[in-house]
TORKOL-4160 file (C-alpha; in steps of 0.2 Angstrom, whole numbers, padded with zeros to 4 digits, m for minus):
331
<pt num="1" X="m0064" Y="m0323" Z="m0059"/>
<pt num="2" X="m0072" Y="m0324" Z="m0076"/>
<pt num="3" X="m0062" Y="m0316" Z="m0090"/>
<pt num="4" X="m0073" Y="m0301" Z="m0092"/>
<pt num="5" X="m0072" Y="m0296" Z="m0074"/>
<pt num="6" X="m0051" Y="m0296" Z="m0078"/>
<pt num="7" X="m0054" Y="m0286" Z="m0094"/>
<pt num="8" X="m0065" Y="m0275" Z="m0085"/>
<pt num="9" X="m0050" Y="m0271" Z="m0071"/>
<pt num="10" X="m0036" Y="m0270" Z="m0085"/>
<pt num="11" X="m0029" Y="m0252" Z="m0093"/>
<pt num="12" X="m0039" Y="m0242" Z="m0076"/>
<pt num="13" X="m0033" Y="m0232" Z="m0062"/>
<pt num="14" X="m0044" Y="m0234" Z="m0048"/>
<pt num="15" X="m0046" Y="m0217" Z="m0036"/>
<pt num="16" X="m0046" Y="m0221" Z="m0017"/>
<pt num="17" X="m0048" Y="m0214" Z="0001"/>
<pt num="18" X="m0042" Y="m0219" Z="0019"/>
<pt num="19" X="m0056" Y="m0210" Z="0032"/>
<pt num="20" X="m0046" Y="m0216" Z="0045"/>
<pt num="21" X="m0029" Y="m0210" Z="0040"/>
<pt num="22" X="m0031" Y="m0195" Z="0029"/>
<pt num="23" X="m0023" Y="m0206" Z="0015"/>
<pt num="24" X="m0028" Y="m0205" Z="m0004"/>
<pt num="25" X="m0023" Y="m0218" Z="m0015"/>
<pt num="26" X="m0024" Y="m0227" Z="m0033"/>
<pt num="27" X="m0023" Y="m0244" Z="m0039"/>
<pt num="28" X="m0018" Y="m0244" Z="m0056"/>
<pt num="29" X="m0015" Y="m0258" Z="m0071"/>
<pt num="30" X="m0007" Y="m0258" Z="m0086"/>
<pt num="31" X="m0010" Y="m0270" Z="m0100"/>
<pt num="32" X="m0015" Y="m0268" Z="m0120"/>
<pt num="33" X="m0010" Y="m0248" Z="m0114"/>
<pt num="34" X="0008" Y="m0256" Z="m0109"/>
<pt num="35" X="0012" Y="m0269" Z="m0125"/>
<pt num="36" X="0005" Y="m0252" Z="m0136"/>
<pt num="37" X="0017" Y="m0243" Z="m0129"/>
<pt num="38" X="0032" Y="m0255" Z="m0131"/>
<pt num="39" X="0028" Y="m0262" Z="m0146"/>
<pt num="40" X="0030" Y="m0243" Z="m0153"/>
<pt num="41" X="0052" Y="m0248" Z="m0151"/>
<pt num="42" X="0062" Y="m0263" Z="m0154"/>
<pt num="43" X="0069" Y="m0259" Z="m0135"/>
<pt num="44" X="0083" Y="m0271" Z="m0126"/>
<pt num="45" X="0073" Y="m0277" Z="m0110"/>
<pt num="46" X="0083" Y="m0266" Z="m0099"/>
<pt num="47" X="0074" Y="m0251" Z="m0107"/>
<pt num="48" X="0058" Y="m0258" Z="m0110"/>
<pt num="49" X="0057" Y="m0260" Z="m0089"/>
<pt num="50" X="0063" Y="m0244" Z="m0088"/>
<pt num="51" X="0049" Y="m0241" Z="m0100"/>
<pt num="52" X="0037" Y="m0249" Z="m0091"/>
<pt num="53" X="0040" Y="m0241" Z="m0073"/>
<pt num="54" X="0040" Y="m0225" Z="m0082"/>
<pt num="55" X="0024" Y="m0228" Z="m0089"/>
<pt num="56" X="0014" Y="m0234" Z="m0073"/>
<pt num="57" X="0019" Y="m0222" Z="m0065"/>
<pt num="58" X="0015" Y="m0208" Z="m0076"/>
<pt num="59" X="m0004" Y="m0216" Z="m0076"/>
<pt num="60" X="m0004" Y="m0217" Z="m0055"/>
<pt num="61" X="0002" Y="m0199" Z="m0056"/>
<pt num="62" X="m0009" Y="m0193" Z="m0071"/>
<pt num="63" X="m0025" Y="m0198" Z="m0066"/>
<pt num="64" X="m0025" Y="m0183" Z="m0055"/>
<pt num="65" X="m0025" Y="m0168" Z="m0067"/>
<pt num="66" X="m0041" Y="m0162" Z="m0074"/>
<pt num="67" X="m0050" Y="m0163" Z="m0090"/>
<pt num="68" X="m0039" Y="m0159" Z="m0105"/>
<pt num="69" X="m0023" Y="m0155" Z="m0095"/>
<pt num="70" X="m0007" Y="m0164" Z="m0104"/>
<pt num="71" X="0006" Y="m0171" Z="m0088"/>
<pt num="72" X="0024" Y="m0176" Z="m0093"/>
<pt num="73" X="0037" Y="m0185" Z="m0083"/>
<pt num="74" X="0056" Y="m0184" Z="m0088"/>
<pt num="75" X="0072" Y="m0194" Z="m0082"/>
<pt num="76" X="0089" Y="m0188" Z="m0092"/>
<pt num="77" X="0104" Y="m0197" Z="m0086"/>
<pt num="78" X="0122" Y="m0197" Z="m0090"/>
<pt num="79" X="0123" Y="m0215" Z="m0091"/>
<pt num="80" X="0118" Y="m0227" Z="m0105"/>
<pt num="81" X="0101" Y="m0223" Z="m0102"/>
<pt num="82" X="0098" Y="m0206" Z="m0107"/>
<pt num="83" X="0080" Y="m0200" Z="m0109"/>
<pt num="84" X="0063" Y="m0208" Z="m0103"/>
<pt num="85" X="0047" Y="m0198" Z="m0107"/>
<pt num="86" X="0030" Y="m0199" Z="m0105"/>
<pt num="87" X="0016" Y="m0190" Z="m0107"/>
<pt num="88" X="m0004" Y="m0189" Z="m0100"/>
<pt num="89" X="m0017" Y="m0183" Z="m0108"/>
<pt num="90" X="m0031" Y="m0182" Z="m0097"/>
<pt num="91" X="m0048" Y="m0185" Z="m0104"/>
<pt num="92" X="m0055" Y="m0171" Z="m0116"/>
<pt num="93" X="m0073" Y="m0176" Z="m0111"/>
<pt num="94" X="m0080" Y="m0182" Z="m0094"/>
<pt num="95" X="m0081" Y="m0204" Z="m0095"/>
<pt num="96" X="m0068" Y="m0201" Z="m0110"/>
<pt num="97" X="m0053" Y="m0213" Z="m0107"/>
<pt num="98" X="m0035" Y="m0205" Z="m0104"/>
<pt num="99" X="m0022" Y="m0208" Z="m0114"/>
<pt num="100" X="m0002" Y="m0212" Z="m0111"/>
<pt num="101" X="0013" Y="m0214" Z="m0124"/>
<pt num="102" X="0030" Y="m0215" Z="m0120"/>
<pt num="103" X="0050" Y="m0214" Z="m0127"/>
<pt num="104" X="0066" Y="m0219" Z="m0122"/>
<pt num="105" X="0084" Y="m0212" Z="m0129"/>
<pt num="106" X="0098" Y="m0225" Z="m0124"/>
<pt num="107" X="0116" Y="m0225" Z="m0131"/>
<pt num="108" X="0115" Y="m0245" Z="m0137"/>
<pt num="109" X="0136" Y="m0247" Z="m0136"/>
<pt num="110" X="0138" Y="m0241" Z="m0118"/>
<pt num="111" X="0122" Y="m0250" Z="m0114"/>
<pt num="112" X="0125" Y="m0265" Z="m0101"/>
<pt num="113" X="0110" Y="m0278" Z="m0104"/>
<pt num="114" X="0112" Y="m0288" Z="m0087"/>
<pt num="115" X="0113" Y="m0274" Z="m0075"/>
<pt num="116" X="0100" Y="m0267" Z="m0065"/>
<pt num="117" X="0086" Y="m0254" Z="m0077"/>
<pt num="118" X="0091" Y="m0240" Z="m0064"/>
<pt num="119" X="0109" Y="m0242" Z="m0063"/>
<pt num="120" X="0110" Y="m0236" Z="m0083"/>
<pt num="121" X="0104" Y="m0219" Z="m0079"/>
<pt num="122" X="0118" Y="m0211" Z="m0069"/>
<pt num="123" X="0116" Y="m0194" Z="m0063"/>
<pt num="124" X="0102" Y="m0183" Z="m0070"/>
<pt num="125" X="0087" Y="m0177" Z="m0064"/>
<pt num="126" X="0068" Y="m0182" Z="m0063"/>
<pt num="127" X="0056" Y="m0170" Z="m0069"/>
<pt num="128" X="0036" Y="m0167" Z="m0068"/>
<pt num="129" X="0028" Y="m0155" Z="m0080"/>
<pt num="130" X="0009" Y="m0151" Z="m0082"/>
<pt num="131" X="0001" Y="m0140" Z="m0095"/>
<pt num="132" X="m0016" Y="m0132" Z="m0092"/>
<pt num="133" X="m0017" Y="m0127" Z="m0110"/>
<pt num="134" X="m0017" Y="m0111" Z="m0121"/>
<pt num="135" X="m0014" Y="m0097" Z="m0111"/>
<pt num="136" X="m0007" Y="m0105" Z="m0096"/>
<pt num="137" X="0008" Y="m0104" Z="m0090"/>
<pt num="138" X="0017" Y="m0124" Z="m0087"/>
<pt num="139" X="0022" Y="m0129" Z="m0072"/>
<pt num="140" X="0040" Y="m0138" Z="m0070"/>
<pt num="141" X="0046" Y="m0146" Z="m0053"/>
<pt num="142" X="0064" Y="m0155" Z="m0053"/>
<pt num="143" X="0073" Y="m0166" Z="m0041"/>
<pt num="144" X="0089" Y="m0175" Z="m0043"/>
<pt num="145" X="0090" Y="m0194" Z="m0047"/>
<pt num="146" X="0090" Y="m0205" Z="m0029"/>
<pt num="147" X="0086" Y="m0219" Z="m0021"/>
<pt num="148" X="0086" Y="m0236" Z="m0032"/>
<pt num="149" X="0072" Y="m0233" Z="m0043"/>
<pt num="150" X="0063" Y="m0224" Z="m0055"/>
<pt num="151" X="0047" Y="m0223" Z="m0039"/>
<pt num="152" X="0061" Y="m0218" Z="m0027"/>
<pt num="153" X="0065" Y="m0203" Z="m0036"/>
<pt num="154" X="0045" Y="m0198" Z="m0038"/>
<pt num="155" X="0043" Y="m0203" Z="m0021"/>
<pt num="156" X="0057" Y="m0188" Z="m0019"/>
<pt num="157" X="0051" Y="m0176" Z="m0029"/>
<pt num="158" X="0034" Y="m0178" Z="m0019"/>
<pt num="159" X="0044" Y="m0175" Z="m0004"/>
<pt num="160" X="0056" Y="m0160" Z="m0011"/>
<pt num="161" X="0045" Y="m0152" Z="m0023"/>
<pt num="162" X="0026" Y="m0154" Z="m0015"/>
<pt num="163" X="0028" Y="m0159" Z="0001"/>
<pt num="164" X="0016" Y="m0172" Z="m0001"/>
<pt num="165" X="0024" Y="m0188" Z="0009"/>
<pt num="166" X="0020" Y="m0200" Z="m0008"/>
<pt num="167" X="0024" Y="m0220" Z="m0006"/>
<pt num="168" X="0022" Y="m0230" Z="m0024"/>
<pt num="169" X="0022" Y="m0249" Z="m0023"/>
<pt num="170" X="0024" Y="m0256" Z="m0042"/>
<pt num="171" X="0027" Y="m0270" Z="m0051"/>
<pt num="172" X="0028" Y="m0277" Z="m0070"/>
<pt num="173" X="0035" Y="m0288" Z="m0084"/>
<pt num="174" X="0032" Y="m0301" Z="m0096"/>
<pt num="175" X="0018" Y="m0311" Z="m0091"/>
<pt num="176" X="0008" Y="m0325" Z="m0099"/>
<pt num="177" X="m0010" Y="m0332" Z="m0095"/>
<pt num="178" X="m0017" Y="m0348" Z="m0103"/>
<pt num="179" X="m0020" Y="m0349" Z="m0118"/>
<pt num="180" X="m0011" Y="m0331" Z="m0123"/>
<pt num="181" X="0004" Y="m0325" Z="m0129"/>
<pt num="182" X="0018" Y="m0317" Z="m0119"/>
<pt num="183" X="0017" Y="m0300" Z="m0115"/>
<pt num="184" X="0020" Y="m0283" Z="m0104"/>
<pt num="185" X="0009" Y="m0281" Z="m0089"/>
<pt num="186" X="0009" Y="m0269" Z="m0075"/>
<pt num="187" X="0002" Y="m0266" Z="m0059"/>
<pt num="188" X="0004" Y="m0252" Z="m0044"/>
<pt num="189" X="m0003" Y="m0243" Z="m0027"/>
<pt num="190" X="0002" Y="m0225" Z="m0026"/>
<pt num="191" X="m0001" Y="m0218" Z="m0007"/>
<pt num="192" X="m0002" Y="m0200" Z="m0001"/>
<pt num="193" X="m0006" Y="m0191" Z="0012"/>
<pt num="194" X="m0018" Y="m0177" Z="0011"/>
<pt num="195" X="m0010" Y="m0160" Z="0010"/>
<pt num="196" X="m0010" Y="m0150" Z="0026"/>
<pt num="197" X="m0024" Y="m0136" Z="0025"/>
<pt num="198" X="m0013" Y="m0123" Z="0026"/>
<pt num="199" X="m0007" Y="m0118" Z="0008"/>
<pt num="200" X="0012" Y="m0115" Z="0020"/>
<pt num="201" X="0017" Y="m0132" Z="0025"/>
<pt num="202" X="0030" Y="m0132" Z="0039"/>
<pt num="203" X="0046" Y="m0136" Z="0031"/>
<pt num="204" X="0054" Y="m0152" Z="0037"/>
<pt num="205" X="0070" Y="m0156" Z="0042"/>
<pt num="206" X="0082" Y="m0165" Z="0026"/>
<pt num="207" X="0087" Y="m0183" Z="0025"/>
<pt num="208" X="0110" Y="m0182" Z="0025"/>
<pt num="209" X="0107" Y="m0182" Z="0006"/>
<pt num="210" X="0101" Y="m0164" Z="0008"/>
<pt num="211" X="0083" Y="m0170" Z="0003"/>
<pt num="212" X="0067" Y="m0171" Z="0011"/>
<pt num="213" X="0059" Y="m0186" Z="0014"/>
<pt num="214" X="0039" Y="m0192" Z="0021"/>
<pt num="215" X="0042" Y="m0195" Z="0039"/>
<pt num="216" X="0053" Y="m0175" Z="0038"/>
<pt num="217" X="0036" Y="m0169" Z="0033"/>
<pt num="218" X="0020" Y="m0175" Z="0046"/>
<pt num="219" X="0020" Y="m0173" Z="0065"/>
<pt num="220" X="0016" Y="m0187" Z="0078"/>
<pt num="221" X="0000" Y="m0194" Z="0073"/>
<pt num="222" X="0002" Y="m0193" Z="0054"/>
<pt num="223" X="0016" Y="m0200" Z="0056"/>
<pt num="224" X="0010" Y="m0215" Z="0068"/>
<pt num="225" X="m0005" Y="m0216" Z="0053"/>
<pt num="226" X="0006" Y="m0213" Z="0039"/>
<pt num="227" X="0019" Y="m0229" Z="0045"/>
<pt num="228" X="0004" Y="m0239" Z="0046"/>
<pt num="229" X="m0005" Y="m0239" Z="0031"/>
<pt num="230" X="0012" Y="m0241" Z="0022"/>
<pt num="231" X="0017" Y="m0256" Z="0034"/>
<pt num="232" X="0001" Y="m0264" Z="0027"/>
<pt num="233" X="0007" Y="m0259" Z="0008"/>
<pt num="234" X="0022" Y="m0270" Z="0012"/>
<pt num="235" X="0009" Y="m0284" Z="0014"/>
<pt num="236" X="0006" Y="m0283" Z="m0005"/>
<pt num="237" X="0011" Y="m0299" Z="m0014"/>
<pt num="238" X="0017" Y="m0297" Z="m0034"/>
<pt num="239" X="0002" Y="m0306" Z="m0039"/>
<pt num="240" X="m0008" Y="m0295" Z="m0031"/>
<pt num="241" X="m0002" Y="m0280" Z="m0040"/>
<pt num="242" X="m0002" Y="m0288" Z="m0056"/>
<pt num="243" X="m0015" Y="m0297" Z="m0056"/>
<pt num="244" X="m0024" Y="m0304" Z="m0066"/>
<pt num="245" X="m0037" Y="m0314" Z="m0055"/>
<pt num="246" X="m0037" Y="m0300" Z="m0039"/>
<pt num="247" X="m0047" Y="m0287" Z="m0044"/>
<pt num="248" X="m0041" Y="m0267" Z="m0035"/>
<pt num="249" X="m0056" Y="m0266" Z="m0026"/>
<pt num="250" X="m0053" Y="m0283" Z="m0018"/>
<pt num="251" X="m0035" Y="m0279" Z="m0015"/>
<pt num="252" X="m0039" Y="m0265" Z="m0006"/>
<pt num="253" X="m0051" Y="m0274" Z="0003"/>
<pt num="254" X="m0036" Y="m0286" Z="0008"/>
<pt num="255" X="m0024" Y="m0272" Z="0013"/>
<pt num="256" X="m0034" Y="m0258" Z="0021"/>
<pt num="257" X="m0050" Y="m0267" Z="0028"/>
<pt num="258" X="m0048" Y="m0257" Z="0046"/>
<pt num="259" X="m0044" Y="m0242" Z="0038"/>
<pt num="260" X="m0060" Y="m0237" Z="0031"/>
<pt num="261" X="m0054" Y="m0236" Z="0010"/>
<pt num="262" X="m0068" Y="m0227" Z="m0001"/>
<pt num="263" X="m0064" Y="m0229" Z="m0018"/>
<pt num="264" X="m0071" Y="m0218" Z="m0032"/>
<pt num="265" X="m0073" Y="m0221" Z="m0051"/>
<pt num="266" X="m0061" Y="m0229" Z="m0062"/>
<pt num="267" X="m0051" Y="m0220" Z="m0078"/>
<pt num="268" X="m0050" Y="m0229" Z="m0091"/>
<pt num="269" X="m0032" Y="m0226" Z="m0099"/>
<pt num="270" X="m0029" Y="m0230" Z="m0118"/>
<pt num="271" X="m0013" Y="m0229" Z="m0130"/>
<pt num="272" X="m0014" Y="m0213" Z="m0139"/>
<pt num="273" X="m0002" Y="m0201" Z="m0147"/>
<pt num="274" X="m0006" Y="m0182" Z="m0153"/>
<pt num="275" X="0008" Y="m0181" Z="m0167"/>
<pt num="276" X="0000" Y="m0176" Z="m0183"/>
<pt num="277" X="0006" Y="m0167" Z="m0202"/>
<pt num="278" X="m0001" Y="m0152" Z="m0195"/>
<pt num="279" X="0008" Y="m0152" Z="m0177"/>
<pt num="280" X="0027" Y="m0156" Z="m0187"/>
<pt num="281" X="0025" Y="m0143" Z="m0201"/>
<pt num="282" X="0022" Y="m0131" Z="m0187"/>
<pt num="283" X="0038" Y="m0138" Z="m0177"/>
<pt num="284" X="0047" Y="m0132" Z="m0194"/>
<pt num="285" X="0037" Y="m0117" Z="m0199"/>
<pt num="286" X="0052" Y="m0108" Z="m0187"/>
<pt num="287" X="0066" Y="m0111" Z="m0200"/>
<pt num="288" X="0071" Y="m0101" Z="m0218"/>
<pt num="289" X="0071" Y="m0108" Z="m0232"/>
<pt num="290" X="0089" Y="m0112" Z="m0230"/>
<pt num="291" X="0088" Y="m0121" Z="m0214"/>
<pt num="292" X="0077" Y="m0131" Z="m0224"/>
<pt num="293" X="0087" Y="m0136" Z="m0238"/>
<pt num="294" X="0099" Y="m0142" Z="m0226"/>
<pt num="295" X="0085" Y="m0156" Z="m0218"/>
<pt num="296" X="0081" Y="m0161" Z="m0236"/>
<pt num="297" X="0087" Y="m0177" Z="m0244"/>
<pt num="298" X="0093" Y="m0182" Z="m0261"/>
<pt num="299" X="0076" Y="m0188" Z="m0264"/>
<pt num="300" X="0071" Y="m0169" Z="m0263"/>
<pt num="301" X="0060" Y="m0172" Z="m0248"/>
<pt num="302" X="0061" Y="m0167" Z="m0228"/>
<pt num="303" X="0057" Y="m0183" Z="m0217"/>
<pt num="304" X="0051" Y="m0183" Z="m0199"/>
<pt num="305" X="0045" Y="m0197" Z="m0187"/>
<pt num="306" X="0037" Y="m0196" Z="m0172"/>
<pt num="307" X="0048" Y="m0204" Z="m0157"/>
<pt num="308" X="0033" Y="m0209" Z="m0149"/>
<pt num="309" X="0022" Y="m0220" Z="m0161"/>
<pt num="310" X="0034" Y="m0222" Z="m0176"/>
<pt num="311" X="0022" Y="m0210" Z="m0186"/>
<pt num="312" X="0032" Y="m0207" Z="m0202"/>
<pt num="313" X="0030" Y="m0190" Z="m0212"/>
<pt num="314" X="0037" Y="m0183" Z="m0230"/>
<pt num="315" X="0034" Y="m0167" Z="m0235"/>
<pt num="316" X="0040" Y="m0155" Z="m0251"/>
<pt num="317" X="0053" Y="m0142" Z="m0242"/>
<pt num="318" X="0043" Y="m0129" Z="m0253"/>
<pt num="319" X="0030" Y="m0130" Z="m0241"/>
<pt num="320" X="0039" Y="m0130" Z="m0226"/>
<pt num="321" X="0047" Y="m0115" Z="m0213"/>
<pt num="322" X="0042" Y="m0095" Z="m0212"/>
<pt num="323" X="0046" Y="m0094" Z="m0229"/>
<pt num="324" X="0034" Y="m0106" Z="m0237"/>
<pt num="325" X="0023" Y="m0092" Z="m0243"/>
<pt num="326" X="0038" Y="m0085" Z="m0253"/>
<pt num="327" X="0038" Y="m0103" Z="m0263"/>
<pt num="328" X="0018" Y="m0100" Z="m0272"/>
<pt num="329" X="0013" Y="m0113" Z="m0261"/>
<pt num="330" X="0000" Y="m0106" Z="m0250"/>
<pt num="331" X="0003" Y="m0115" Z="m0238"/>
């Protein structure tokens, strides 16, 4: 593969359809967008592939909402790992890229560096938001933390909150080509069967956890088609997902070549993140002047960084909160 077909294929989410299984997908990678997104924190490796995961997913996941629509996935624990967000902004413009950012909370002296990413959640809950914009009202869905991964627990909340069997296979790390430096790359396949055409699915029946799961939600011959195409998504090799020299369509080709796949056109995903002066001082413009005074420092100034991109922001406390007007300001 030549380097520009790889660069070409990098940072996309590539749409696809199984005719003979009623099956869409997407094929997603994940490189400048992921090293952008780490490089934001100086994260331990056990976050940062929690991190990762995180954002992969939110890209698979993402790429279905529609122009100018914002998507946010959560994970809050009770474990060392406490927060994981990520956010989606779809393009604001048709052939406009996407763009992703991402932040992790983590408690550094109960944080255990060998163990597995997943195990330093705990308990807590994984969490799916979607705003439409002004004057819409968000949506929120919410499902416990399961299975052994942060995928496991989307693949539940497919199951338990859409009822959209859902099947993610991902993969990422530190990787290094010839002649580069080291750095994060990822790479995924998110599976789902296509909704039932009745806006009232039958519910299914729980797994002993009390949750629903993919095979509790499609009859026989879903079923039968549903195994199948994920018996040849166990096929996948690492390498594969990751690439860089197997291009998606070519994947896809290797794993779905009987079962008809029609891929549509790529996203492009970039880095981006929508923190601004303006945006903070309307966070604050909730507090008196007194609340203020107490977030102002010896210096005589009120500091804010974004958690996202590192952004940092000073501002005279005069010119901050309800009361601003009150100072002569005008602002």
């Amino acid at each position: 593969m030549t380097t520009g077909a790889k660069i070409a294929w990098d940072d996309t989410v590539l749409p696809f359809q199984l005719d003979r299984s009623d099956i869409r997908g997407r094929v997603a990678r994940l490189d400048g967008v992921l090293e952008s997104v780490l490089k934001q924190h100086d994260y331990p490796p056990v976050i940062e592939a929690l991190v990762a995961e995180m954002a992969l997913l939110t890209a698979l996941i993402g790429q279905t909402v529609k122009l100018r629509w914002k998507l946010s996935l959560q994970v809050r624990g009770s474990g060392a790992a406490r927060l994981i967000a990520t956010d989606y902004y779809g393009p604001t413009e048709e052939g406009e890229p996407a763009r992703i950012r991402a932040y992790a909370s983590y408690d550094a002296e109960t944080l255990e560096h060998s163990a597995d990413p997943f195990s330093q959640i705990g308990q807590g809950y994984f969490a799916i938001l979607i705003d439409q914009g002004e004057g819409m009202q968000p949506y929120q869905g919410i499902t416990p933390i399961a299975g052994g991964s942060l995928s496991a627990c989307a693949e539940t909340y497919f199951a338990q909150s859409e009822q959209i069997p859902t099947r993610f296979a991902l993969t990422y790390g530190r990787s290094q080509q010839p002649g580069e430096n080291e750095h994060w790359r990822a790479g995924g396949v998110m599976l789902q069967h296509m909704p039932k055409a009745s806006p009232l699915m039958e519910q299914g029946e729980p797994d002993s956890d009390g949750l629903l799961t993919a095979a509790s939600l499609l009859d026989d011959d879903e079923g039968e088609n549903w195994s199948r195409a994920n018996m040849l998504l166990d096929t996948v090799e690492e390498i594969e997902l990751i690439g860089p020299t197997v291009t998606p369509t070519e994947l896809l080709l290797r794993l779905f070549h009987e079962e008809d796949a029609r891929v549509y056109d790529t996203q492009a995903i970039r880095f981006g993140c929508t923190c601004s002066e303006e945006r903070v001082r309307q966070s604050l413009s909730i507090y008196s002047a007194k609340d203020i005074s107490t977030m102002t420092t010896d210096e005589g100034i009120v500091e804010a960084d974004c958690q996202f991109c590192g952004a940092h922001y000073a501002f005279d406390p005069a010119t901050l909160g309800f009361e601003a007007e009150a100072t002569g300001d005008g602002n």
